[in-house]
C-alpha positions as CSV (number, residue, x, y, z in Angstrom):
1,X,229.0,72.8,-106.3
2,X,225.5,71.4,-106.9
3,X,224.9,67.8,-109.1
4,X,221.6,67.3,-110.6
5,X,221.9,63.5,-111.4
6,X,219.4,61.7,-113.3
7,X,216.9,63.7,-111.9
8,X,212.7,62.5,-112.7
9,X,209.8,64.0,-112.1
10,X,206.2,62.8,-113.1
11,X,202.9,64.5,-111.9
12,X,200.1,62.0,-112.1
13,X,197.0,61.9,-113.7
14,X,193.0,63.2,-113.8
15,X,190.8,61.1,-113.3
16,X,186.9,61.5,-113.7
17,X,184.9,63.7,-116.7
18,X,188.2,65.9,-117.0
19,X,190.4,62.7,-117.1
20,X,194.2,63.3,-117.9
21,X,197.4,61.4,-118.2
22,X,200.1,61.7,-116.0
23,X,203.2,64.1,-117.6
24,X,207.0,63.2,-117.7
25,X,207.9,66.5,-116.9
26,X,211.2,65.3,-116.1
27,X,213.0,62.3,-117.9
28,X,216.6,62.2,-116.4
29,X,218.1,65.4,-116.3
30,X,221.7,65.7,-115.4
31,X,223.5,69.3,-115.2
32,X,226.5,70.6,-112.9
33,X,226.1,74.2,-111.7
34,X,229.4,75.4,-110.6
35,X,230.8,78.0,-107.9
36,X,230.4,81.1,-109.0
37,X,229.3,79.9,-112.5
38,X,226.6,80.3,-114.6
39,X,224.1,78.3,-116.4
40,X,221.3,78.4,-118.4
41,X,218.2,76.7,-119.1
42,X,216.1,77.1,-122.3
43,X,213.3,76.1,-124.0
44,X,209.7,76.3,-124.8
45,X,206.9,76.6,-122.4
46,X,206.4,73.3,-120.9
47,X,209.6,71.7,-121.6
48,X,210.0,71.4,-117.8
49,X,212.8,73.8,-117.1
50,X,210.3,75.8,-114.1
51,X,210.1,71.8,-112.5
52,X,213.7,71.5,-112.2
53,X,214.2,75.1,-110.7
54,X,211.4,74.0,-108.3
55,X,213.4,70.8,-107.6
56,X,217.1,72.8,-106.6
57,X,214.6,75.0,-104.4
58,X,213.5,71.9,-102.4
59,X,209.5,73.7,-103.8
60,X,208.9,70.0,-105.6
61,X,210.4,66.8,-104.8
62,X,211.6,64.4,-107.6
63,X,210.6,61.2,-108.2
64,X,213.9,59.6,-109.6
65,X,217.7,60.7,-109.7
66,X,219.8,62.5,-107.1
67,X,220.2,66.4,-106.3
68,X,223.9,66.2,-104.9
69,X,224.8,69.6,-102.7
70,X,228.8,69.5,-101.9
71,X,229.0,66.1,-101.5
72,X,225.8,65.5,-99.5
73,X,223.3,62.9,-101.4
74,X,219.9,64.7,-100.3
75,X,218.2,61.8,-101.5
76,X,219.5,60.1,-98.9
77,X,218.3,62.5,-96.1
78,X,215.0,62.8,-94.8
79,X,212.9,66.0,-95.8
80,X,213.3,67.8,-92.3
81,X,217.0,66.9,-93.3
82,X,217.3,68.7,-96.8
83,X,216.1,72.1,-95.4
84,X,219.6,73.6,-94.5
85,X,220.4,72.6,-97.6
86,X,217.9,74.0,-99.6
87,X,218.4,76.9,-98.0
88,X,221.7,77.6,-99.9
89,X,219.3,77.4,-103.0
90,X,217.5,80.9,-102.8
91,X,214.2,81.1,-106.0
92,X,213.9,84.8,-107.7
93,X,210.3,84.6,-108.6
94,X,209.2,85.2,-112.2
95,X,206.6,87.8,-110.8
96,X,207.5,90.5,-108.6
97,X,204.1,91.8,-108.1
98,X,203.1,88.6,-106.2
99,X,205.9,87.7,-104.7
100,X,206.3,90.4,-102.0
101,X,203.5,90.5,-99.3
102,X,201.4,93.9,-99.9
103,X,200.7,94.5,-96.7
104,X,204.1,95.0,-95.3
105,X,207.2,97.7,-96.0
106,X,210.1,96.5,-97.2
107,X,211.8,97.2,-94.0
108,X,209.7,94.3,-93.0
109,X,210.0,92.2,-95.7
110,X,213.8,92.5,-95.7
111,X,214.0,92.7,-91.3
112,X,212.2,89.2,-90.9
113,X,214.8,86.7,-93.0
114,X,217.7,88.8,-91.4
115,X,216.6,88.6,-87.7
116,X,216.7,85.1,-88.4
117,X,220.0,85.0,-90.0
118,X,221.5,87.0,-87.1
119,X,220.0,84.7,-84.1
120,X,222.3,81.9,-86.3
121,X,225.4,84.0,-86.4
122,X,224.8,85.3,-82.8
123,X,224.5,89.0,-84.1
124,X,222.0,92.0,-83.0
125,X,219.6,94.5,-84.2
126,X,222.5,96.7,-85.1
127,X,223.7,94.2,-87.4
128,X,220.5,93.4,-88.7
129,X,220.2,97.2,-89.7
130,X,224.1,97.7,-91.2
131,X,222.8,94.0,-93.4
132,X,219.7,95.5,-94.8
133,X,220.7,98.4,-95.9
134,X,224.3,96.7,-97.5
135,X,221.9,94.4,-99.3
136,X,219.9,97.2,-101.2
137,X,222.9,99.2,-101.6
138,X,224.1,95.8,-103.7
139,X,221.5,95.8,-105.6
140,X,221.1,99.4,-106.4
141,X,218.3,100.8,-104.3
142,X,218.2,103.2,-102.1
143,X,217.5,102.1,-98.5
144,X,216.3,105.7,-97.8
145,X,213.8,105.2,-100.1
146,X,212.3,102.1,-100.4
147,X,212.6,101.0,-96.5
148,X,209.4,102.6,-95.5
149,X,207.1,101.9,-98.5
150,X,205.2,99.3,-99.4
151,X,205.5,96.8,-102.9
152,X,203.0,98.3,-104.6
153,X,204.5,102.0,-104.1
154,X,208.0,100.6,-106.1
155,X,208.2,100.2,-109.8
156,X,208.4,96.7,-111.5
157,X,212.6,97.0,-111.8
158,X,212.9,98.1,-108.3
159,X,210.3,95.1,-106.9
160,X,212.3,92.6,-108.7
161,X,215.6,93.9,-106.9
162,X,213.5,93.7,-103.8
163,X,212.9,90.4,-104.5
164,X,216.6,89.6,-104.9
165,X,218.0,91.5,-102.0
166,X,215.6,89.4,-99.5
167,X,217.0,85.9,-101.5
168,X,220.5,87.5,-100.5
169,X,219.4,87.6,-96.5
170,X,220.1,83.6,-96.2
171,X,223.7,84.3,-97.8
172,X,222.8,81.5,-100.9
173,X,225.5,79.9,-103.0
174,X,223.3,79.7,-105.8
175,X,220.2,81.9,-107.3
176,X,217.6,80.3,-109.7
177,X,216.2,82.6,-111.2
178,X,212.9,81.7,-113.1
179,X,212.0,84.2,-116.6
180,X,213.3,86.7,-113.6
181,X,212.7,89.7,-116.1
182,X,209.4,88.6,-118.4
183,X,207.2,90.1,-116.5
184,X,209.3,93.4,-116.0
185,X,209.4,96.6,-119.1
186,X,211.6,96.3,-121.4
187,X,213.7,99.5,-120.7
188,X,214.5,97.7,-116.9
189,X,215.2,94.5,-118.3
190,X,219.4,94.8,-119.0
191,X,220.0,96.2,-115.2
192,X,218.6,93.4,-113.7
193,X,220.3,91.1,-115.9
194,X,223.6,93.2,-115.6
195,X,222.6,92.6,-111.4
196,X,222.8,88.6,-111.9
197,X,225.9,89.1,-113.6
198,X,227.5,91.3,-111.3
199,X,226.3,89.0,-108.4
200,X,228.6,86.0,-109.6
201,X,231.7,88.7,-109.1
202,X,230.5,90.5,-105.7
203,X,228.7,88.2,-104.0
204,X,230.4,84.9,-105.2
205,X,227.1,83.4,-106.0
206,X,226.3,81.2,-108.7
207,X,223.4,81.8,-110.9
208,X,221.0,79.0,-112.6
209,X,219.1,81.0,-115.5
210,X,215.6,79.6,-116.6
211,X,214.2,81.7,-119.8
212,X,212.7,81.1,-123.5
213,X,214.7,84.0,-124.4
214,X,217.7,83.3,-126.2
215,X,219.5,86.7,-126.3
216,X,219.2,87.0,-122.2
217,X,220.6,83.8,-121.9
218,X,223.2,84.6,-123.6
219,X,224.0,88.0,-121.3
220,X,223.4,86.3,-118.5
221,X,225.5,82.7,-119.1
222,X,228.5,84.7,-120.8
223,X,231.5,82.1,-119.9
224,X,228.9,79.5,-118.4
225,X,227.1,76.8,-120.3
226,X,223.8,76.5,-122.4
227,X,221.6,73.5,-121.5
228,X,218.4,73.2,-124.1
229,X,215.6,71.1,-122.6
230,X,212.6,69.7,-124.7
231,X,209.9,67.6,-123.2
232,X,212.1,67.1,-120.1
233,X,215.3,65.6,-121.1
234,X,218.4,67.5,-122.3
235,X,218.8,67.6,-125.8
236,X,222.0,69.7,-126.1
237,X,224.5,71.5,-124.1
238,X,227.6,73.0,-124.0
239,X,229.4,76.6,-124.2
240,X,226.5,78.8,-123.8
241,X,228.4,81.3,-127.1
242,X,229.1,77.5,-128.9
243,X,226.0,76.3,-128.8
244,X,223.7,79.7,-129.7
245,X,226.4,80.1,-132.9
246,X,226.9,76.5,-133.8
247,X,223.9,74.5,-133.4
248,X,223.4,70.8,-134.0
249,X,220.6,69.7,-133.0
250,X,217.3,70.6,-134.9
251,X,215.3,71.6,-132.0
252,X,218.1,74.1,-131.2
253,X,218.0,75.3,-134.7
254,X,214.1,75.7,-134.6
255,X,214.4,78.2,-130.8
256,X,217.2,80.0,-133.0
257,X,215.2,80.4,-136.0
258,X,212.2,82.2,-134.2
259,X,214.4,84.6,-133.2
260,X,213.4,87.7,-134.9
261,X,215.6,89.6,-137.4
262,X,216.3,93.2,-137.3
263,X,215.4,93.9,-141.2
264,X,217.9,96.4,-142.7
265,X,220.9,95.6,-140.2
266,X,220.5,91.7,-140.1
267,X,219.7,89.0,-142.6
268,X,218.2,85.6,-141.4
269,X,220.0,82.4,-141.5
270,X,220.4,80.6,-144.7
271,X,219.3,77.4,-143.0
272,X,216.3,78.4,-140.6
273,X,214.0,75.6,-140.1
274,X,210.6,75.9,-137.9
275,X,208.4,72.6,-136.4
276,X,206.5,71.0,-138.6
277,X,203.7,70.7,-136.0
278,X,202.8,72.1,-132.2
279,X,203.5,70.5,-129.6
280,X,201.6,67.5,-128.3
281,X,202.5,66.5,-125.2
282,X,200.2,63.2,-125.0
283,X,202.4,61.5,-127.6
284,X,205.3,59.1,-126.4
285,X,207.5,58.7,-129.8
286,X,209.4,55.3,-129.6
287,X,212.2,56.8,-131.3
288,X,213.2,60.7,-130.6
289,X,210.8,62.8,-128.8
290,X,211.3,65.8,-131.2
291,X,211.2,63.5,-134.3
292,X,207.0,64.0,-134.9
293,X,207.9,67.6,-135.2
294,X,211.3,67.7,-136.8
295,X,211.1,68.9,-140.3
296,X,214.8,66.8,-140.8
297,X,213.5,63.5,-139.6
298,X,214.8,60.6,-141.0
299,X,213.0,56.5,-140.6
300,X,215.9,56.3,-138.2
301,X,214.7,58.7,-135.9
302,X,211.4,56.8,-135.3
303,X,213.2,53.9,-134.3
304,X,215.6,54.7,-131.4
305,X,216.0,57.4,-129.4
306,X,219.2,59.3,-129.4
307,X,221.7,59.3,-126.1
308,X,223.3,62.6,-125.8
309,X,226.5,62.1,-126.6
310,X,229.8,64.5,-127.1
311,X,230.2,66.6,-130.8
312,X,233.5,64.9,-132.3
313,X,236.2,67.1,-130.8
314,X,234.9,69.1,-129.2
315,X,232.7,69.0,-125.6
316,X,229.8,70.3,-126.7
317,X,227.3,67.6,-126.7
318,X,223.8,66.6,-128.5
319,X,220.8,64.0,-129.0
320,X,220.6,63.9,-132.5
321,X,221.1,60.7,-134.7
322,X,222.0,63.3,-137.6
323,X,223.9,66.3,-135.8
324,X,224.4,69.1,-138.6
325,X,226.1,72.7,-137.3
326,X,223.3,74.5,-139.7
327,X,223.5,78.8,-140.2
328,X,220.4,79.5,-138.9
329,X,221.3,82.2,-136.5
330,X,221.0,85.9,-138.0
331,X,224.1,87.6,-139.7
332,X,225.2,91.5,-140.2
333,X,223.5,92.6,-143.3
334,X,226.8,94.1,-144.2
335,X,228.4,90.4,-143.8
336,X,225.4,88.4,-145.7
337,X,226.3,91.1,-148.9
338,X,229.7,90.0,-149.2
């Protein structure tokens, strides 16, 4: 089990002709990512949800908070200290054109993490060998194939389950995997998704899910929980089904509302509500950080900002001084009519 506690994260200024304040990126984020669970992360570009997944990866250090791994306070332990941990915490990059080396096969992209993994367990070539080619049989490639080429002779799909099979070498307990099919076509997209989801049963791994994307977040965190991030704090989580069809917080409602609607077989919420502004991130609201935009502000939301706090019975849980469950997400056409 993994415990982000509190965790902070500020990146500091520009100085000079380009001069630019320091961002919050994080501002206490707290989450729980089970065994074998699932959970996701949304929200819009910049809301710091890449920083966190950095911060599990042991890729950016936090300024404030805790990162507890089984127990073990790595805040606590020195940097040299936290590897072995981190470890256990394998990234699946956003890009899979970049993130394999070019100028090797993927017999050597896969061999070189699993020599090292069998020096540990005290194991040889042959095992290194009978590992490789079980990992891309997992995965759904086959070794035949792809073993002797090189990244760029592999499609965008079969990269990215490149990409995953060499973050399996280490044996992880947990997967972050950041927009992990944005940069792949559209037709690919569900088998790698179906992949993350099959992992949890097959592998026993858990899987932390970072998109903008609503309806993958959804496929993906199916019995897991929804965590939705704006401007680096958590401003409601729960079930991830609960909180996609019962939304109470505005900023929720807003990601919901730009979802589009399939004209014909769907009709859009009764209640969809957009920003009232873009996003600027060089304002520091006294009150609730989503109130300059929030086209349901009241004076009370300039004035204090919102703890999250638990959804009267029930454990879903919110930052909003008015929490309303609004129908904003899209219905049947069929079901609107009656």
């Amino acid at each position: 089990m993994i415990e982000v506690q509190e965790i902070t994260r500020t990146f500091a200024g520009r100085g000079g002709l380009l001069r630019r304040p320091g961002v919050r990126a994080l501002r206490g984020v707290s989450l729980t990512i089970p065994d074998r669970g699932a959970v996701c992360l949304i929200g819009e570009s910049g809301c710091g949800k890449t920083t966190l997944g950095r911060i599990l990866c042991g890729l950016e250090d936090f300024d404030g908070g805790d990162l507890v791994v089984d127990g073990q306070s790595l805040a606590a332990l020195k940097a040299k200290d936290r590897a072995r941990y981190f470890r256990r915490i394998q990234l699946i990059h956003q890009d899979p054109y970049s993130a394999l080396n070019p100028t090797r096969t993927i017999r050597q992209i896969l061999d070189d993490p699993l020599a090292l993994r069998a020096r540990q367990l005290g194991q040889d070539g042959a095992w290194v060998a009978g590992r490789r080619d079980e990992l891309l049989g997992l995965v759904g490639l086959d070794p035949a194939y792809v073993l002797p080429r090189y990244p760029h002779m592999l499609s965008g799909g079969m990269r990215q389950r490149v990409v995953i099979a060499r973050a399996l070498t280490v044996d992880p307990e947990v997967l972050v995997a950041d927009e992990a099919v944005s940069m792949i076509d559209v037709s690919l997209r569900l088998g790698i998704l179906q992949l993350l989801r099959d992992l949890r049963d097959q592998v026993g791994v858990a899987v932390l899910f970072i998109t903008h994307d609503v309806a993958t977040a959804r496929y993906v965190g199916t019995g897991g929980e929804l965590h939705v991030i704006y401007r680096g704090t958590v401003i409601e989580r729960g079930t991830t089904d609960t909180v996609i069809q019962h939304p109470v917080h505005p900023y929720t409602q807003c990601l919901l509302s730009a979802i589009p609607v399939l004209r014909g077989i769907e009709e859009p919420g009764a209640a969809r509500i957009v920003p009232t502004a873009p996003l600027d991130d060089r304002q520091e609201p006294s009150g609730c950080l989503f109130q300059p935009r929030c086209p349901l502000a009241a004076p009370e939301c300039a004035e204090r900002q919102p703890p999250l706090s638990q959804l009267g019975g029930t454990v879903q849980e919110h930052a909003c001084l008015f929490p309303e469950d609004r129908p904003v997400v899209a219905v049947p056409a069929a079901a609107a009519a009656d």
